[in-house]
C-alpha positions as CSV (number, residue, x, y, z in Angstrom):
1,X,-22.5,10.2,-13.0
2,X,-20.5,12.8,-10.5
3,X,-17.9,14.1,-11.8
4,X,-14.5,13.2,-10.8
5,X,-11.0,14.7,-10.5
6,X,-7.4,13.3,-10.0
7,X,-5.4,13.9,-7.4
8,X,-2.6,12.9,-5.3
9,X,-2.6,12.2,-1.6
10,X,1.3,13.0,0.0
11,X,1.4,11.1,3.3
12,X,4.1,11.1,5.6
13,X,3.6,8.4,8.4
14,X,5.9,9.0,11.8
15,X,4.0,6.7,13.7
16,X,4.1,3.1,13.1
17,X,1.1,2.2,15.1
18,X,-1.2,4.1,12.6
19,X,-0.5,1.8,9.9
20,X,-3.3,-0.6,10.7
21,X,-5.8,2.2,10.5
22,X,-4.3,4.0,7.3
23,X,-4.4,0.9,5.7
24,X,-8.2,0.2,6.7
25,X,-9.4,3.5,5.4
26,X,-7.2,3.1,2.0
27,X,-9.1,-0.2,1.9
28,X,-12.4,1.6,2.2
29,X,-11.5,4.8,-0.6
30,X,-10.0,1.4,-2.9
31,X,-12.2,1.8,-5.9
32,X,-11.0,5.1,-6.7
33,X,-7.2,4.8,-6.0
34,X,-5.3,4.4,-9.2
35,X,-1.8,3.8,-7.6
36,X,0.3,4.1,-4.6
37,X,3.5,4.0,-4.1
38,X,5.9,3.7,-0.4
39,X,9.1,4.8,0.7
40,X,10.5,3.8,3.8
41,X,12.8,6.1,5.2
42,X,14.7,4.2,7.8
43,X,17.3,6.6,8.7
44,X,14.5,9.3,10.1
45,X,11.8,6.0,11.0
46,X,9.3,6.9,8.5
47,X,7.1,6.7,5.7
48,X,6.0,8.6,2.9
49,X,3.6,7.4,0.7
50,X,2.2,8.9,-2.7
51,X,-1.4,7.8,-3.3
52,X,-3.1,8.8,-6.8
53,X,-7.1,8.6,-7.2
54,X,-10.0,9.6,-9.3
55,X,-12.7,10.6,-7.4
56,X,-14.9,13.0,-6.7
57,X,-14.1,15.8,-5.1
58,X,-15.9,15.0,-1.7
59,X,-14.4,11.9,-1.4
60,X,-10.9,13.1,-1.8
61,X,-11.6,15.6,1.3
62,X,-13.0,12.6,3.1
63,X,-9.9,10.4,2.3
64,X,-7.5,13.3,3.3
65,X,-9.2,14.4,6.2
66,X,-9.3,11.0,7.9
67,X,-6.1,10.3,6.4
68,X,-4.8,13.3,8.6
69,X,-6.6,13.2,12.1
70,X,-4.6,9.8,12.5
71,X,-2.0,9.8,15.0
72,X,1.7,10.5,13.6
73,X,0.3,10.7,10.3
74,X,0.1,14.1,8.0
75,X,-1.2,14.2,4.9
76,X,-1.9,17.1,2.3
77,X,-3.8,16.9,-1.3
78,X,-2.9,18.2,-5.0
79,X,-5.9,18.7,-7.1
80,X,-5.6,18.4,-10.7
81,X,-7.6,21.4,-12.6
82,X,-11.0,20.7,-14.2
83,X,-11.3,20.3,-18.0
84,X,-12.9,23.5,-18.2
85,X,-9.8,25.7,-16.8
């Protein structure tokens, strides 16, 4: 079994149209996300939304990576440390 990690996914979503999309690759990633939570912030018309998983690290990237190359949409990760650190 690969090891895993947990880490959070901080998305902020300034375009509306990439909704469809973010939601489609969440979908995909949906076995290792353990929660997520959504703001709306309507005064500045966007969205920030926390997203938890354990997974392995490769996957994370993956998630982030496509995650960021949407249009309007940033997104950063936060690694927990291994067990051995």
């Amino acid at each position: 079994m690969e090891e895993t990690r947990v880490a959070l996914l901080g998305v902020v979503v300034e375009n509306p149209d990439s909704v469809e999309e973010l939601n489609a690759l969440l979908h995909q990633y949906k076995d290792y996300i353990i929660g997520r939570m959504g703001i709306p912030y309507r005064e500045r018309k966007m969205n920030i939304i926390s997203i938890v998983l354990d997974a392995p690290a490769d996957a994370i990237s993956a998630l982030s990576g496509k995650v960021g190359m949407l249009p309007g949409v940033s997104c950063k990760a936060v690694y927990s440390k291994l067990p051995n650190e």
